[in-house]
N, C-alpha and C positions, 0 to 999 in steps of 0.2 A: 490757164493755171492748173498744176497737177492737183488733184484730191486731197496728197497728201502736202503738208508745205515743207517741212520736215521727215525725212525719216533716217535713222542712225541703224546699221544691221550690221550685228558680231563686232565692234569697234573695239581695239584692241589697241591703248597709245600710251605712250609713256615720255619722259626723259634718259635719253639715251640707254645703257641697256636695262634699266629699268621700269617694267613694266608697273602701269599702275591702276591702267582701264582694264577691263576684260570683257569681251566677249558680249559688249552693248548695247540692245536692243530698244531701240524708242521710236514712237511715231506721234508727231504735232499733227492735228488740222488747222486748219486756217481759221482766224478770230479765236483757238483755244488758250487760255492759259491753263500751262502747267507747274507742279510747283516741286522741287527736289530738296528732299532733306536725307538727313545722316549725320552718323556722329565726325568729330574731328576729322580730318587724314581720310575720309571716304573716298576720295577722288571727287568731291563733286565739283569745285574752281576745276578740276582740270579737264574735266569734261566742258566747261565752258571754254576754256583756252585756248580747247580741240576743235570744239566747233569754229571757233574763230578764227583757224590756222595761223595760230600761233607757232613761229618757228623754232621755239623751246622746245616744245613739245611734236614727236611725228608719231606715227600712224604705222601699229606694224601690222593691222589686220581688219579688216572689214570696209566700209563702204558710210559716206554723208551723203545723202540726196537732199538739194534742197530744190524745191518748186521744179520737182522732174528732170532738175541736171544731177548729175555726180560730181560733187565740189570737192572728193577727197584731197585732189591735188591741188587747188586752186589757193591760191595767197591770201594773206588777211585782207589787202586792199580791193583782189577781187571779189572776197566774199562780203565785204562791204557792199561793195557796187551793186551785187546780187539782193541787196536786200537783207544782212544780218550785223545785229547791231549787238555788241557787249559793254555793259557795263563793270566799273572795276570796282574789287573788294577794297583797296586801297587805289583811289584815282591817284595819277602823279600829274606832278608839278611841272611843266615847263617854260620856264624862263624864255622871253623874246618874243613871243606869239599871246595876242589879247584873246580871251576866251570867244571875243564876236569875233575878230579873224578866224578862229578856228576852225568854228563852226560855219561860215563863211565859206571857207576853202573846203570845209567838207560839203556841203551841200552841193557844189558848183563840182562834184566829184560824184557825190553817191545819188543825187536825186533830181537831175535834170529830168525835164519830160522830154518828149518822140522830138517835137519841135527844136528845145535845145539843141538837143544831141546833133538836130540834120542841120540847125542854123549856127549853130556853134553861139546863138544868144547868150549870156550869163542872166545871173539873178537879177532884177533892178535893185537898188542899194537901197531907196525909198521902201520898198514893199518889205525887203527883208528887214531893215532896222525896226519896224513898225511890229511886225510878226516878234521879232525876238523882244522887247519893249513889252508888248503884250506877253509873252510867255513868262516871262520875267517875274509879271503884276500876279501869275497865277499862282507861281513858286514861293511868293512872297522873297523873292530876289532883288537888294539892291541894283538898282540901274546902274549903279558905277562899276561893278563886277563886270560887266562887260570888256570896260576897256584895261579891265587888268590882266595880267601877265599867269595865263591859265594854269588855275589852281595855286598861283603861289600866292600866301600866307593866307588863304582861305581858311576859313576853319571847316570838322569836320565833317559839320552839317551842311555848309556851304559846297564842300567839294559835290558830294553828295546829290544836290540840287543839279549842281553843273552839270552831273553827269544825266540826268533827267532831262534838263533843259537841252544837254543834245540829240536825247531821243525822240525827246516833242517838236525838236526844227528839222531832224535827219528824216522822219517819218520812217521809219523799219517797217519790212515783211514782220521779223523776227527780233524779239529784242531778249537779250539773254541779261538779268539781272542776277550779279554777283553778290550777294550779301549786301545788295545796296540800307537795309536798313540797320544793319549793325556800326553800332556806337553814333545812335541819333536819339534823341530824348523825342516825348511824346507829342510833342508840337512838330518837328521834324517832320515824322513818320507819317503824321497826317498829314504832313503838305504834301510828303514825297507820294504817297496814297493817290492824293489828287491828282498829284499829274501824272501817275500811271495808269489811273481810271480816264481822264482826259485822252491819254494814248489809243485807248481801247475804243474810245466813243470816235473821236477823230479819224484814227487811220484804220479802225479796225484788225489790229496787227494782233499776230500772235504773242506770246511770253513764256520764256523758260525762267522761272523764279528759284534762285538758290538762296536757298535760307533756313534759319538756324529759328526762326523766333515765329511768330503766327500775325503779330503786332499789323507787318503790311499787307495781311491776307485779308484781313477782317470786312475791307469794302469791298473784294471783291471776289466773281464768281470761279470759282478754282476749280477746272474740269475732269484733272486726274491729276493724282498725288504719285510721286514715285522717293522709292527708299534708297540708297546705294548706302555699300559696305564693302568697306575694303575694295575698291573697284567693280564690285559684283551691284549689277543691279538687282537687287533680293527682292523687291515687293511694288504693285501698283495697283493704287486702288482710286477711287473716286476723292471729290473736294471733301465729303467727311474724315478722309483719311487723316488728314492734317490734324483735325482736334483729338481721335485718339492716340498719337503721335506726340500731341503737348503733354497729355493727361498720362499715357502711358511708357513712354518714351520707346527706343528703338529695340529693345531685349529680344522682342519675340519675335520680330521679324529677320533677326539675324541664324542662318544655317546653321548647322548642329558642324558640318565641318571646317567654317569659318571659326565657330567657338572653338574647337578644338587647336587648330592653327594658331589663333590666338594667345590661348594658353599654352603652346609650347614656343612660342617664341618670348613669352614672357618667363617661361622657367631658364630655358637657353642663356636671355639676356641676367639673370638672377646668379646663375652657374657661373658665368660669364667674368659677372662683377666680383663672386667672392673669388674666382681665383686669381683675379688682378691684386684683390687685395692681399693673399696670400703669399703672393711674388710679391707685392710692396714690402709688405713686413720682412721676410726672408733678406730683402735685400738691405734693409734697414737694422738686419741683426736681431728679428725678434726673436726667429725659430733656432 
């Protein structure tokens, strides 16, 4: 296994011709969690997206290694395969498929061992429903959630869990958590807590954590902090970073020519607006 499990150099990706990453430099080791915050629109979902090879989103500059390959080009279902696992800011709903099928069919995809693979074995159905049952008990997950039609009419603590619960059956190298604790109340975030602290104990897998709130940091050890703005990743410091971050918010870590940019696209759009209005009225007979 490489040193590094992760590493992201100059990464530069957007939606079509707009760019929205720049120029990204990051490096995971193995068993570390990291944790990414930023204001609104930083790019930081998209940077998980990217990682994910998401095919919304391409890649107009730099390089992903993950565990020593270059996965730049590689598809979301290869980079599965590989070991990298995303969670979603808003999980969806798909109708016809039961959430234990799912995960089912993923497993029997992403996490065979040496032997599967050369015997073409599957799971046994016994050992997996046992496994998922117990995961379930951990989540504090109704058992009948399984056999329903994944994520629908789940609520949104529940999606939530689901999306957990496929991390703790997939086992991840890497698991990139999307704002998984946003819009969960406090019971929630401590369950969703456990079974991402379970994650770490079990698989000992790494974590990219994006988030807005400190709420699901609290049990666990956070090995470096990084800031993005505006696509720029401006600042990385260690797990204390995170609390003066809540305490202080992101002001000073953002560049003097970020702020300036800022404020001319805020004067531009102001300009902008009054002379729409100006042509409205004229054409309304004010003038």
């Amino acid at each position: 296994m490489a040193d590094k499990l992760l590493q992201i150099q100059k990464l530069s990706a957007g939606i079509g011709d707009k760019t929205i990453l720049h120029d990204v430099s990051l490096e995971i080791n193995p068993g570390e969690i990291h944790v990414l915050m930023g204001p609104n629109g930083a790019g930081k979902s998209t940077l998980g997206y990217t990682l994910m090879g998401s095919p919304e989103y391409s890649v107009s500059g730099g390089h992903i290694f993950f565990d020593g390959e270059d996965i730049t080009s590689y598809s979301a279902d290869k980079r599965a395969k590989a070991g990298i696992f995303l969670s979603f800011q808003e999980p969806l709903e798909v109708p016809g498929i039961s959430l234990e099928s799912f995960i089912r069919s993923s497993m029997q995809q992403v996490i065979r061992s040496a032997l599967e693979q050369k015997t073409g074995s599957r799971i046994r159905l016994w050992d997996f429903k046992k496994k998922l049952a117990e995961t379930m008990k951990l989540l504090a997950m109704d058992e009948s959630y399984a056999g329903r039609d994944l994520n629908v009419g789940f609520s949104g603590g529940e999606k939530k869990k689901s999306e957990i619960l496929q991390l703790l059956m997939l086992k991840p190298k890497l698991a990139i958590l999307d704002e998984t604790d946003s819009g969960l109340d406090v019971d929630a975030v401590r369950t969703v807590s456990k079974g991402i602290e379970e994650y770490q104990k079990s698989v000992g897998g790494s974590l990219l954590i994006i988030t807005h709130s400190t709420r699901i940091l609290e049990s666990l050890h956070v090995d470096r902090t990084h800031v993005m703005v505006k696509g720029h990743l401006v600042h990385s410091g260690d797990g204390t970073l995170v609390n003066e971050i809540n305490e202080n918010g992101f002001d000073k870590f953002i560049p003097a020519e970020i702020k300036d940019a800022e404020r001319r696209e805020r004067l531009a759009a102001a300009a902008k607006a009054a002379m729409e209005s100006v042509k409205a009225n004229a054409a309304n007979g004010g003038l």
